[in-house]
N, C-alpha and C positions, 0 to 999 in steps of 0.2 A: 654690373654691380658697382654701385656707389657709396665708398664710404666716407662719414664726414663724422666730425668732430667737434661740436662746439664746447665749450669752456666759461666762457664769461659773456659774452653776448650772443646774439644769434644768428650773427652775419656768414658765418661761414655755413651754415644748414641753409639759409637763405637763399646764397649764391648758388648751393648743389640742389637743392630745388628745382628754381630755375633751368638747371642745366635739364636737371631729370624731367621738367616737364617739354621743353626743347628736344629730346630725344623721343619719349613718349608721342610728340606727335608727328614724328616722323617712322614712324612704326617698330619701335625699336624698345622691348619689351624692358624696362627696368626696376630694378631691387635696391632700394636705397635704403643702407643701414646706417641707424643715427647711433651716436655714442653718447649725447647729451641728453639734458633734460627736456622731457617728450615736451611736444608741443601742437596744439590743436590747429586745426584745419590741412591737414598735407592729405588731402584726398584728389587723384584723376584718375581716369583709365588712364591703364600702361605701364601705371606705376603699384607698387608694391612695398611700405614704410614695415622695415624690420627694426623693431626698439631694444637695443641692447641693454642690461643694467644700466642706467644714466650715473656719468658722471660731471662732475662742474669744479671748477675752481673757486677759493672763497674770495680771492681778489687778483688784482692784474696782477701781481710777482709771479704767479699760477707754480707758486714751490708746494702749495698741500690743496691734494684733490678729494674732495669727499662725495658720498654718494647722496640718495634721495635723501637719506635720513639724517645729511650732516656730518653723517663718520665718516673718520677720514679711512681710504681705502687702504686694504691690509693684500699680501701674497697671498692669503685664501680666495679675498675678490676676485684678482686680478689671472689667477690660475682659472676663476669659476667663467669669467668671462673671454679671457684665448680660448678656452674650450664652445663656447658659445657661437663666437664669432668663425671660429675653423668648422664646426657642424655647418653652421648658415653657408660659409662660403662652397661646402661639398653640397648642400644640398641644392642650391641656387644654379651653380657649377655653369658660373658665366662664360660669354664667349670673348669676354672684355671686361677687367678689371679697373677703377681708379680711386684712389686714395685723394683727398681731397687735402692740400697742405705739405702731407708729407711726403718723400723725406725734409722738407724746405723745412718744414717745422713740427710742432705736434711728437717732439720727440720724448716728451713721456711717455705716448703711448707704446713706444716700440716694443714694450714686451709681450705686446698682441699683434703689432704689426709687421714685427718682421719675422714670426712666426707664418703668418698669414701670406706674405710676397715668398717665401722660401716653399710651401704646400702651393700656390699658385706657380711656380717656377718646374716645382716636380711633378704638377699634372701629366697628367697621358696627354692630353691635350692645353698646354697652357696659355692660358688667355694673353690677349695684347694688355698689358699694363702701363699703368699710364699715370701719372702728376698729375694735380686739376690745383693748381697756383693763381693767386692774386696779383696785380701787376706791380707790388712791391710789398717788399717780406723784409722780415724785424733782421738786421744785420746782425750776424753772430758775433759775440761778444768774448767768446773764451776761443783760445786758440786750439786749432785742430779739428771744432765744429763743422766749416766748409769745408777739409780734407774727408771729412765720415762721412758728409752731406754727397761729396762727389762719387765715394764708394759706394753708398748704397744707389744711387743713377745707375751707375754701370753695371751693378748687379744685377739689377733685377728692374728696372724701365725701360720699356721699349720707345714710349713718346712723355713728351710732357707739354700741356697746355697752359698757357698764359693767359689770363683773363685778362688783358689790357690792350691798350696801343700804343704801340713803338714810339711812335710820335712824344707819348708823352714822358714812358720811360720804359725802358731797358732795365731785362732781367739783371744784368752787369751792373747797373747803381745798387742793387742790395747783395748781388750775390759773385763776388767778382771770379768764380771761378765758369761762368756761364758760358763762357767756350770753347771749355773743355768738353762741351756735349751738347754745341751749336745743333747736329743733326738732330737731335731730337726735337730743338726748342718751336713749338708752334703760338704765333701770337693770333687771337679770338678776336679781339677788342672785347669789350667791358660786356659784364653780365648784367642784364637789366630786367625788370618785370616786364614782358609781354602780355600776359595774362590781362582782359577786361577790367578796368579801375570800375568799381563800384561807384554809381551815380553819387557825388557831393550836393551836401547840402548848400547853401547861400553863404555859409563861411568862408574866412579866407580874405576875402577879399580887399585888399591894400592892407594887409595885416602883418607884422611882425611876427613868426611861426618860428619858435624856439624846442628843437626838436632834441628829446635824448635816446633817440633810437631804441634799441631792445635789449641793451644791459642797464646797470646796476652803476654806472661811474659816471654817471654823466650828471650827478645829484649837483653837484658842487656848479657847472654850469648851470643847470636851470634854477637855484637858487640867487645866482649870481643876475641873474636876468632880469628877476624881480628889483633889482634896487637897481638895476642900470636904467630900468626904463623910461624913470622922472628924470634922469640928467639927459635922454637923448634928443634930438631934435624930432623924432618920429614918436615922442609919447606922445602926441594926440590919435597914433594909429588904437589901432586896437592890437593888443597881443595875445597870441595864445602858445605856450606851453604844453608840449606834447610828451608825458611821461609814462616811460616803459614798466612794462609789467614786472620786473623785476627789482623794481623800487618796491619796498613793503609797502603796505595800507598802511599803516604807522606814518611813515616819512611823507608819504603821499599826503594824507590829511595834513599835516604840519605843512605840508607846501601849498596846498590851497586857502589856509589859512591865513599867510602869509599874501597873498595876491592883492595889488595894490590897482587902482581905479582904474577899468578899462582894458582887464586884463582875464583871460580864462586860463585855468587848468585841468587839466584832464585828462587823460589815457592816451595811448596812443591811437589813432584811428587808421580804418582802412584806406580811407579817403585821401591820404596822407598825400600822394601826387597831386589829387587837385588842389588842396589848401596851397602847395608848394607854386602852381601855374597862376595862383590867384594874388599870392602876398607881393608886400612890397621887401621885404629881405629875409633874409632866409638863415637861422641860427642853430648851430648843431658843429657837434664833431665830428671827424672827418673819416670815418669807417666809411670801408668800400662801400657797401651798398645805400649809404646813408648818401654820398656824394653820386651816385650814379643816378640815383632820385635827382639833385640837385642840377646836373648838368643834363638830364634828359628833357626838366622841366625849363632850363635857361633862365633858373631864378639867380636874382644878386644875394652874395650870399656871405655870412662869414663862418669860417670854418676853426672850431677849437680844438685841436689835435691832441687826444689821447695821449698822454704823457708818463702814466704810473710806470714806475720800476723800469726807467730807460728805454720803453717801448719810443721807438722812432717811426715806423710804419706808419702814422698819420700824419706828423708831421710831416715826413716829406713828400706824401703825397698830398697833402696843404699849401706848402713849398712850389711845387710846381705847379699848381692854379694857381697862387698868388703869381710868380713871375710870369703868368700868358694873362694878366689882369681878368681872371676868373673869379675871383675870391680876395677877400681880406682874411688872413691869417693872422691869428691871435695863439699866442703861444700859452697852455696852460697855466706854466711858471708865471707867463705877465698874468694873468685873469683877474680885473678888479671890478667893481661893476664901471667906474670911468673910465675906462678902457674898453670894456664890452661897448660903453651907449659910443666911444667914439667911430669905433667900427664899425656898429650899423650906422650912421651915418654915412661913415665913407662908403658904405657896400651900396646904400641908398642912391649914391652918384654914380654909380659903375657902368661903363657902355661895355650890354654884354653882346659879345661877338662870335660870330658860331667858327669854333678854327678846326671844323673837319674831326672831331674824335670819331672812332668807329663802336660805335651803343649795342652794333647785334653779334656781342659773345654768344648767347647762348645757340641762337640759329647755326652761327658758320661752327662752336665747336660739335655740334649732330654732325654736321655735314660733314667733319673731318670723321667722327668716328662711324658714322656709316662708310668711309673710304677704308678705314682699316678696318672694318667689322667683313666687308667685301674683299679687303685685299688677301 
């Protein structure tokens, strides 16, 4: 049983995907409960999409969560859904639990989920439980945070997995109490779509691809992109603008309106790894799955790091592409559009070089949890 959490984009449902399709075909039956806003196409054998009440944040501070309808959630919700969530986990009644985020983060929800790891603790028979983490996590900012962080480890985890490579960072640059429970830490490398890319069209090709992945914040960049394009030496390419569903129709129309010669905009598409094999640079912030695209493909790229309400997690993992000359990192606070056109530019000049990451999180984490699903 997998449970995941999204809030403001969709990368974290993404990644458990992923995994769950990674398990699924290694025979290994799974129940993947989303707590976000549902979202179309999660069908394979082996798998099995349980949709909780959805909840969402209305921006990155993520201090007021509301549901479908916009209201913000009340102790009746939140009672109606631990009750929701404790039925599913008895009736599923895994032989192996994971929490995707948390304890690391996602600590609003704990009034469902430590409900839920305490009933998974007092089974008659209790599952292996398990962390399913990103290779860098927003550093806590109020003291005592990593001190509860470490309590709830010992309590109630058996393992925890690492979606990244060591190589590039170490759970200890976000979390520096990480070995205080080295025995558990297992590092993946990165989770990536294995699943067949949908045949592309002829687009793409030597093209500027300005991606705002699948939230709602990434407006201010692809706005931004639009006027950088006549200062750069690459407006004679063609650009296209890849915008998430989670921009209204509103904003959206007002941004293709806006598109100046030589340029498309339009939705995100499925295609989206081959446009990325095809261009000449590659534009987007720097969320996990948005960058595992980028570095699977070996496109030159610049990276604008998610910045709202002191979120660091993209930045430093921006930070360390840019110091292995993978990336030109642009920092939100600078974003002007002369600054945007000078960066594609330099990303334009980038000799990219392949330095050994390890891309198949999601294979090697099945293969660990088929070892504890056996042990």
């Amino acid at each position: 049983m997998i449970y995941v959490q999204h809030l403001l984009g969709i990368g974290h449902l993404r990644r458990s995907w992923f995994l769950a399709c990674a398990l699924a075909e290694q025979q290994i039956r799974v129940s993947l409960v989303s707590g976000g806003m549902p979202i179309e196409g999660l069908q394979q054998a082996g798998i099995t999409v349980h949709q909780l009440p959805p909840v969402r944040s209305i921006d990155g501070n993520f201090n007021q969560l509301v549901n479908e309808h916009n209201q913000p959630i009340n102790e009746v919700w939140k009672d109606n859904r631990r009750k929701q969530l404790l039925e599913l986990f008895n009736k599923i009644n895994p032989r192996l639990l994971i929490t995707e985020t948390f304890p690391f983060g996602r600590r609003m929800m704990r009034f469902e989920l430590l409900p839920l790891l305490q009933s998974a603790r007092q089974s008659d028979k209790p599952p292996v439980i398990v962390s399913s983490i990103r290779d860098i996590l927003q550093p806590k900012s109020k003291s005592g945070r990593n001190q509860e962080v470490l309590e709830w480890v010992e309590a109630y985890y058996d393992k925890i997995l690492i979606h990244g490579d060591p190589h590039i960072a170490t759970l200890d640059l976000t979390f520096p109490l990480a070995n205080m429970f080295s025995d558990k830490l297992n590092y993946t490398g990165y989770v990536v779509n294995s699943a067949d890319i949908p045949p592309g069209t002829q687009h793409g090709y030597d093209e500027v691809i300005v991606s705002g992945g699948g939230g709602a914040a990434s407006l201010s960049l692809l706005k931004t992109a639009v006027a950088a394009k006549p200062l750069s030496s690459l407006n004679e390419h063609h650009w296209r603008l890849l915008v998430g569903n989670n921009i209204d129709q509103a904003e959206f129309k007002q941004l293709r309106q806006s598109a100046v010669e030589g340029m498309t905009i339009e939705r995100n598409r499925s295609d989206f790894p081959v446009l990325l094999n095809r261009c000449a640079v590659s534009v987007s912030q720097a969320g996990y799955n948005t960058v595992m695209d980028i570095l699977q493909q070996k496109t030159p790229s610049v990276l604008v790091p998610f910045a709202e309400a002191g979120e660091l997690e993209q930045s430093l993992r921006a930070q360390q592409l840019q110091k292995r000359s993978r990336a030109i990192c642009v920092e939100e606070s600078n974003l002007t559009p002369e600054v945007l056109a000078q960066a594609v530019d330099k990303a334009d000049k980038l000799e990219i070089k392949n330095f050994g990451i390890d891309m198949n999180g999601a294979y090697n984490s099945a293969e660990l949890i088929k070892d504890w699903l056996h042990g």
